[in-house]
N, C-alpha and C positions, 0 to 999 in steps of 0.2 A: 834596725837600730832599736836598741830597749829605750821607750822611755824613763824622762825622771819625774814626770808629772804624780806629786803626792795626790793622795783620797784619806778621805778619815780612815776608812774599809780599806785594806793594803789591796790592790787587786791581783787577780791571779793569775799564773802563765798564761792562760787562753786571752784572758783582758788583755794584758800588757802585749801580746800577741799583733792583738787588733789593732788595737792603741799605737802602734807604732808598725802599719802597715805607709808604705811610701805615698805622698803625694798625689799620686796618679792612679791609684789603685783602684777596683771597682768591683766595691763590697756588698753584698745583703748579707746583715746580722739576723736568724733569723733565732728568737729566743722569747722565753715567757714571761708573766711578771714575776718583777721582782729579782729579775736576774742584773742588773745594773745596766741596761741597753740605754739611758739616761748619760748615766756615768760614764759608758765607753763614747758619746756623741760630742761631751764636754770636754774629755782629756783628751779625745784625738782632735779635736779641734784645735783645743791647749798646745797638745803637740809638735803640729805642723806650723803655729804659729812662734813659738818659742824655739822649736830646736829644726825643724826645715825650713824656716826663712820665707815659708808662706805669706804675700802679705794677706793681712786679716781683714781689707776693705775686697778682697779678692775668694771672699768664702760667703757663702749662703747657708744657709741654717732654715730648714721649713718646717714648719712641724703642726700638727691639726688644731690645736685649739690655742688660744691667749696666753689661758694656763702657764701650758706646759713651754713656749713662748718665755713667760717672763723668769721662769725655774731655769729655763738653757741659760738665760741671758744672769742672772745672780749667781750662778755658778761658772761659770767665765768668768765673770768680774771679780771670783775669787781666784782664780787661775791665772790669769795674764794680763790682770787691773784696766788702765783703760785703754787697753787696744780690744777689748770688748765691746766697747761702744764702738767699734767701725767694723765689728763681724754686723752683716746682715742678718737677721733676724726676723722672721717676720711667719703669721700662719702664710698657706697656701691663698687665701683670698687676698689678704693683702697683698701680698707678692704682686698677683696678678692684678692687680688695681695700677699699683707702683709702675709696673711695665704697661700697663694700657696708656695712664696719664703722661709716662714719659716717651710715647710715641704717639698719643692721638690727641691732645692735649686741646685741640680744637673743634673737637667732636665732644658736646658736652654728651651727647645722648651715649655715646658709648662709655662716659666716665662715669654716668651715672643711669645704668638700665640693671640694674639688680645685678646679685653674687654668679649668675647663671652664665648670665649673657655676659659679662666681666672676664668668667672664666673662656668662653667663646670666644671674645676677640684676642685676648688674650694670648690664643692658639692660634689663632689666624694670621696673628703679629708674626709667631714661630714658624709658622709654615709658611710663611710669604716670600723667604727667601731675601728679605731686605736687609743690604746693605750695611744701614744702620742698625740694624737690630744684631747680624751678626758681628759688629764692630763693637757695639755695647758689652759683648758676652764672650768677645774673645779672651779679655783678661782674667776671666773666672777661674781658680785655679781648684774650687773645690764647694762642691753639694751634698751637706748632708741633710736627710729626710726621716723625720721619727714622726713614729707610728702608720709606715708606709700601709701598714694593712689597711687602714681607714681610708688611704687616697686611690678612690673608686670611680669608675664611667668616665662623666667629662674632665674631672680633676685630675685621671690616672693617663690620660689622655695629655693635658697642657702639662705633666711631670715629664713623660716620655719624650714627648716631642723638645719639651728643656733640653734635657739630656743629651737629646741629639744633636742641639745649634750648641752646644756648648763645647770648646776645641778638644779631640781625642785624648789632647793630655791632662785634662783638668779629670780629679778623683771622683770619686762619688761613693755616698758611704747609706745604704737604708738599713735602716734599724724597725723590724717586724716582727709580728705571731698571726699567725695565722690564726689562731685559737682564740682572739679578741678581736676579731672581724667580724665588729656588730654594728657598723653605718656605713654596711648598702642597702640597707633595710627603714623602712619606715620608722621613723626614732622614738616615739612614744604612745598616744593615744591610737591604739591601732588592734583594733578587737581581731583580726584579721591582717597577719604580717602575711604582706606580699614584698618577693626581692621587686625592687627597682635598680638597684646596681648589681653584678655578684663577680664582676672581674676587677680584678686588683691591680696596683700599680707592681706590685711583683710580679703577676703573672702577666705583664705585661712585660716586662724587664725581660726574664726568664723567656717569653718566648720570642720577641721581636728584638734584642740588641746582640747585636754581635761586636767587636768578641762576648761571648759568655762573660757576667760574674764570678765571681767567686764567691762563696756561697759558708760561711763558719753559722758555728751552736754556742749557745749559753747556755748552761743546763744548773750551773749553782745558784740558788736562792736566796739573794743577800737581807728580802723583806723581812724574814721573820727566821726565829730560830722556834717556834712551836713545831713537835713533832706532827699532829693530826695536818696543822697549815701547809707545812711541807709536800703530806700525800694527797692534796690538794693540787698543789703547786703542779706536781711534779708528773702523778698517776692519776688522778683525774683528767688533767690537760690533754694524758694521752688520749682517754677514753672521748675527750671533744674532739678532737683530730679524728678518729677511727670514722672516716666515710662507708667502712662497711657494714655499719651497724647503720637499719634504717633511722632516719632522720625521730620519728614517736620512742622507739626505743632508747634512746641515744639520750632524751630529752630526759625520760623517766629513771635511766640509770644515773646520768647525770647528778639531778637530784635527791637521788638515795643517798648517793658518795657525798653530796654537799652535807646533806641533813646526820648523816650517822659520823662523820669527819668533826661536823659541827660541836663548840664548847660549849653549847647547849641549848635549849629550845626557849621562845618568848612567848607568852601569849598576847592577849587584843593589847593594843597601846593605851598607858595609862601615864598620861603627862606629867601627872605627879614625879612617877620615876625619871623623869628624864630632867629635871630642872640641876642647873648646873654641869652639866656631863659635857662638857668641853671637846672631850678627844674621842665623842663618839657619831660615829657615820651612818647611818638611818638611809639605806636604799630599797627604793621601791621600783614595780617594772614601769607602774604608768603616771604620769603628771596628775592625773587625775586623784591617786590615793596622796602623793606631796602633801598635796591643795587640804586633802583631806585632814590630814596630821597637822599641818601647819594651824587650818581654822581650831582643831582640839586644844592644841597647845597655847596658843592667843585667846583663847576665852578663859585660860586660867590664866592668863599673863605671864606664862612661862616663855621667857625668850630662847631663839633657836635662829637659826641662819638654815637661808635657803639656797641651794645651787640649781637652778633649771635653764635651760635655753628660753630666748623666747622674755625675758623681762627687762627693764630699762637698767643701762653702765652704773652699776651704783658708785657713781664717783663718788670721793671720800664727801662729807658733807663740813668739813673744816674750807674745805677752797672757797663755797659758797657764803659762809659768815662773814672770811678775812673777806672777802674781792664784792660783796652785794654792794658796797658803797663807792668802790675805787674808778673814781673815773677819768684817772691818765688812764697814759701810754704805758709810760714806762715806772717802776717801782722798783726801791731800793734796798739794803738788805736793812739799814737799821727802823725804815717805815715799814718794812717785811713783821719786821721782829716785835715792833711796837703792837701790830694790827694779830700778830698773834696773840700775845698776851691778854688780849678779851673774848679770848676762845673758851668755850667751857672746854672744863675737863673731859667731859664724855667723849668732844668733839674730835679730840686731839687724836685719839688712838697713842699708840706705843712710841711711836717713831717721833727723834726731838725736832724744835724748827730749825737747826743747823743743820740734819739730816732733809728736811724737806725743801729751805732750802738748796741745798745740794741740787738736789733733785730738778726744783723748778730753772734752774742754774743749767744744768745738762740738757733739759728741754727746751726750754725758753728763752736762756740764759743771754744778755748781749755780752754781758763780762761776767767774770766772779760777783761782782756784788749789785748791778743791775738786771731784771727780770722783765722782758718784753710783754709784758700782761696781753696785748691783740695778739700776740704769738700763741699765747697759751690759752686763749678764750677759744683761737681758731681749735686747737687740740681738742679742746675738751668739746666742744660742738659737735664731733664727730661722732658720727653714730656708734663707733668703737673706737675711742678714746685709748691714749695711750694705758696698758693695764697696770705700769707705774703708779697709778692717777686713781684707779678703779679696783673697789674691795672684792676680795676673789668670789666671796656668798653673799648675798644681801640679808641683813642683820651682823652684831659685832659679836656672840657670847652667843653657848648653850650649843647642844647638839646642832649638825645640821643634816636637814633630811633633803635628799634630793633624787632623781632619777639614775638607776644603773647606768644607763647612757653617759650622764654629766658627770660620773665618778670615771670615769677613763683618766690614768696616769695620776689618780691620785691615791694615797693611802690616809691611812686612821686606826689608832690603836684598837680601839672596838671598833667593831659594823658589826651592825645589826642590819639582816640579810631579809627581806622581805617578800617570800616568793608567791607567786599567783596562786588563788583559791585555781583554775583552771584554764588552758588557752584552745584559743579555736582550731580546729581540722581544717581550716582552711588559710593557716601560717606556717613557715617553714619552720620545723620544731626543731631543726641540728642548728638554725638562725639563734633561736630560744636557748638553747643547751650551751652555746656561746656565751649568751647575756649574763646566764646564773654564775658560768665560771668568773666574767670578768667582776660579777659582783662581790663574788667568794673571796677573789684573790687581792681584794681592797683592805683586807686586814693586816696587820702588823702581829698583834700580842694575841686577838680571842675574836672569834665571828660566833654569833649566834643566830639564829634562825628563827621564823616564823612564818603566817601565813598576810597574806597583804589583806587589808580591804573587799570583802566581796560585792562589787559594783562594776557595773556595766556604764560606758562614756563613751563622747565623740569629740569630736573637733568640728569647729565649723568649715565648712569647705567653699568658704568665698577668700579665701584667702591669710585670714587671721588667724588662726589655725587655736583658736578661745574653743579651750574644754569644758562640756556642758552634759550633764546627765541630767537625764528625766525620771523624775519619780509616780509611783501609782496616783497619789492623789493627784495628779494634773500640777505640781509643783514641777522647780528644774532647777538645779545646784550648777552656777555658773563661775568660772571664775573672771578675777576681776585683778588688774595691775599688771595687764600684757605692756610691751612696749608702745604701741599705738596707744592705748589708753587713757595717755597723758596730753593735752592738746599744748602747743608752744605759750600758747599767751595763757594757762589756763592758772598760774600760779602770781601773774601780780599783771594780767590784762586791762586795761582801761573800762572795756564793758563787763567788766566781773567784778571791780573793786574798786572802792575808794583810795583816796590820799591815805588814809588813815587806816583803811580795812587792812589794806596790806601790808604796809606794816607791823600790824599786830598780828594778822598771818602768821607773815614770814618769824617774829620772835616768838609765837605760840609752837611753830615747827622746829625752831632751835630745843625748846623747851623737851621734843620726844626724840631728838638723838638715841639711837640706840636703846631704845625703850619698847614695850609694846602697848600703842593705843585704840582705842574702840573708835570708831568713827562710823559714820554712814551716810548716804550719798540719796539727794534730795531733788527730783530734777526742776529744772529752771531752762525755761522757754529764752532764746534771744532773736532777734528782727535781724533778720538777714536779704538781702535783696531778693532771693527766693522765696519767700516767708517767713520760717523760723528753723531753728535747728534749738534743737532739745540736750542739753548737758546736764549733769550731776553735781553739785554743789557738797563736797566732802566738808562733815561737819564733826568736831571731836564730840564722841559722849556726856564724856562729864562736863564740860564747858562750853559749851555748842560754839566751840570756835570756830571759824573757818581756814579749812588750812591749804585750798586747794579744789581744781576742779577734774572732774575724768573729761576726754574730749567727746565730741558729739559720734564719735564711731562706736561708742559704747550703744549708746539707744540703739543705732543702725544693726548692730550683731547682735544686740537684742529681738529685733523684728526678724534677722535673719534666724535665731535660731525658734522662734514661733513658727515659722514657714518651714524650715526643717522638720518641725514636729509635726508638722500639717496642722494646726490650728483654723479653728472657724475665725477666730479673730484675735489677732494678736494687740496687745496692749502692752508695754512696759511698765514696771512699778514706777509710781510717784514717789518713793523709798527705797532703800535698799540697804536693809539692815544687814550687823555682824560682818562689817569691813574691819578688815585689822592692818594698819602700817603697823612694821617690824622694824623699821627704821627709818632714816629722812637722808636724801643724795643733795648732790649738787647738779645743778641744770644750769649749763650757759648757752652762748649764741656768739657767735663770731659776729664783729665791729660791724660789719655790712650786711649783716642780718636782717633781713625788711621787715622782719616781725618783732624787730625791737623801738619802731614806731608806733604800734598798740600799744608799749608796757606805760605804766607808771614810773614816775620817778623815784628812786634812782637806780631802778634797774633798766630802764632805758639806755645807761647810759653806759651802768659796770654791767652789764649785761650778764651776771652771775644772780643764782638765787637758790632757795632751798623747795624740795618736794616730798612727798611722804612716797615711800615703799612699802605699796602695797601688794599683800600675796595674800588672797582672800576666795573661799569658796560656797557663800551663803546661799540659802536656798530662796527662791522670786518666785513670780507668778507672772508670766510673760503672753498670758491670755485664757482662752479657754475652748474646747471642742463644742459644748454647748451653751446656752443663757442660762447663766443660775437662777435660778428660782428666787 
């Protein structure tokens, strides 16, 4: 049956093809970027929901990251309005969370034992052969899975075994490249890529499910009409593919074709150019050079947004002004409306309050015009928060520079492509030859190239995984604004602040919405029934406000990364200068939160508040090999 589902883009025989394969069907899309694999996951969903009577509570939708998550779901909502909101939707972690808590529900350890052990039970659940589980998943009428290449080892694992509790009639639709198969591998600070995953959920597919898939191509290019972008797209992808070319060669040709293809070469980064440049994409291989770019461009005060894994939800920071004081339950739409209107403008973003609104309405919502505020405290408390709620880079304006890794499934009119001064002989280099294509093919209109940072970095390996490079003078450039780094009480705590301090905190933090400030972090001793624990007291430059504390795990990965360097004696700075917020979030705490018995009033009670975001990588002195002189 042809669809009648419109695209801005008409789509083509092969789309429409797909697009309107039946119900029950059981497809790997396998295609490169840019070829609209997006677009065919939304209209066949549209499809079978509109014109084969699909119900739409009876479809699943998985797909690797938030992102790409909230793209599936606003592109629905433009196709078959709100019977989009009862497609399930969800990344792969959530999913599995969703299915653990709706069968283990009294097992707190397994609701909460990390993304790992999550995905584990998970499976366990699938494989157990229960009852209930297969009565949950008999009504599923249809699975679709984008960017199946990414879902590796134990996650390709708890997808296949889905598939199999799921009843022989229900569809299933993956949409993959093989050729952007860059996370089974170590994701960023990794002087030395070794695979830790390299078998896929396709080739899991492909070789363990019977009957066979059926297996279609995308080969047209919808991202860009540039002719060099194209031979990119198109003949380069081939040359990633080509397994018979060793792995160093492969790497090296790769990037001749990237750089001679390229609309032209950059050289070192000069922030001045880049102030105001909106639509352009800045990717590097390692977290470490971000760090780098971001501290350059903050010391002019040129604002820029950052995309990395690994830093705190930057919920919008408007929830936090309206709701710091609100201490019902429940809130209405013209007290909504009122409590908007003392929002600065910065605060607001694009979107009106009848659109947000809306919003909190569909989340929160008890009715159209009443908004469960504990409902939506509970939401936003989550470690990943609805991404309705949560700005896609932290910062609002100016380029954003982030990791090739965190550019998956996005594009931007420029990127500017930043490839490695050199990589190690002891990384998989066809893993590398991957990276650059998925970097390359992030552009739309013009990619240019250049060389990254030449600097050598780690990670710390207790867990935090806080990127730190040591320098010859016995110095170390650390960064600073991971997600642990923020302690819960450390923004309007009882032992951190006064009646009054916080207060003017929290309005001095209104004040850098969207702005970029200097600050630096001062440490401060507090009495703890073990002794003491040692925190940072963040203090703005030019007004020595205080706007906030880092938690005491900072000092701790401090001492840890002294004993990594093998240090005679490690010491942490009493200072820590050239901290830069790029922006300010919202931070709450769900009504039964115990740690909203430390705060001050009245965020004890609206348990919302504001925080700075920070993405900083100054340079410390974290002890010494010898006694200086």
């Amino acid at each position: 049956m042809k669809p009648t589902i419109q695209n801005p883009v008409p789509f083509s025989d092969v789309q429409e093809q797909l697009i309107g394969k039946s119900p029950g069907c059981r497809l790997i899309v396998n295609a490169g970027p840019g070829t609209g694999k997006t677009e065919i996951a939304c209209a066949r969903v549209a499809f079978l929901i509109a014109e084969q009577n699909v119900a739409a509570h009876n479809i699943l939708i998985i797909s690797f990251t938030r992102t790409a998550v909230k793209e599936i779901r606003d592109r629905l909502v433009r196709a078959v309005g709100a019977k989009a909101d009862v497609v399930r939707i969800a990344t792969l972690d959530s999913h599995a969370f969703q299915l653990v808590q709706g069968f283990s529900t009294s097992d707190e350890k397994k609701l909460f034992s990390g993304y790992d052990r999550t995905i584990e039970n998970a499976l366990e659940l699938l494989e157990s052969e229960s009852a209930e589980v297969a009565e949950f998943l008999s009504e599923m009428q249809h699975l679709v899975v984008d960017e199946a290449q990414d879902v590796v080892g134990l996650r390709g694992r708890f997808v296949l075994a889905l598939v199999r509790a799921m009843p022989m009639t229900a569809g299933v639709t993956l949409l993959t490249d093989d050729a952007q198969a860059i996370y089974g591998f170590s994701l960023e600070e990794n002087e030395g890529l070794k695979a830790i995953e390299t078998i896929t959920l396709p080739w899991l597919i492909r070789k363990e499910v019977t009957p066979a898939f059926e297996e279609a191509h995308l080969t047209k290019v919808h991202r860009t009409e540039s002719a060099s972008l194209l031979k990119i797209f198109s003949d380069t992808r081939k040359l990633v593919l080509d397994e018979s070319v060793p792995g160093p060669r492969r790497l090296t040709l790769v990037r001749e074709d990237i750089e001679r293809l390229a609309d032209g070469k950059i050289g070192d980064l000069d922030p001045k150019l880049l102030k105001g440049q909106d639509d352009l994409l800045m990717l590097f291989r390692r977290r470490a050079e971000v760090l780098t770019a971001s501290s350059l461009l903050s010391s002019e005060g040129i604002a820029h947004r950052i995309r990395m894994p690994g830093t705190p939800a930057n919920v919008h920071a408007w929830l936090g002004i309206v709701f710091h004081d609100f201490e019902g339950h429940l809130i209405s739409r013209p007290e909504f409306l009122d409590r908007w209107t003392r929002v600065e403008i910065d605060a607001r973003g694009s979107a009106t309050a009848d659109t947000w609104w809306e919003i909190l309405t569909r989340n929160a919502g008890k009715s159209d015009d009443v908004v469960d505020v504990h409902v939506l405290r509970r939401l936003l408390a989550r470690s990943r928060p609805p991404i309705v709620f949560v700005a896609p880079e932290a910062g609002q304006s100016g380029p954003i520079l982030g990791t090739i890794h965190s550019s998956k499934g996005r594009e931007a009119k420029q990127v500017e492509l930043r490839i490695p001064h050199g990589y190690s002989e002891e990384g998989d280099l066809s893993e590398e030859a991957r990276v650059l294509f998925v970097g390359a093919t992030r552009a739309k209109k013009a990619l240019r190239v250049g060389k990254g940072f030449w600097l050598q970095s780690s990670s710390l390996k207790n867990g935090s995984g806080r990127v730190f490079r040591s320098l010859p003078d016995g110095g170390v450039m650390v960064e600073f604004g991971r997600e642990m780094d923020f302690d819960p009480a450390g923004q309007a705590g009882r032992s951190l602040f006064g009646m009054m301090s916080v207060l003017e905190s929290q309005m001095r933090l209104r004040s850098m919405v969207g702005k970029i400030t200097s600050i630096s972090g001062t440490s401060t001793a507090l009495p703890t029934e073990d002794g003491k624990q040692y925190m940072y007291r963040l203090v703005t430059k030019d007004d020595k406000k205080v706007v906030g504390h880092f938690s005491s795990r900072v000092d701790k990965d401090l001492y840890a990364i002294g004993k990594e360097l093998h240090l005679d004696k490690v010491k942490p700075p009493k200072e820590i200068r050239h901290l830069y917020s790029i922006d300010v979030r919202t931070v709450a705490f769900a009504p039964d939160d115990p740690v909203l018995s430390s705060l001050l009033s009245p965020f004890n009670r609206s348990g919302m508040m504001l925080a700075p975001v920070v993405v900083s990588f100054p340079k410390i002195y974290v002890g010494w090999k010898n006694k200086p002189s």
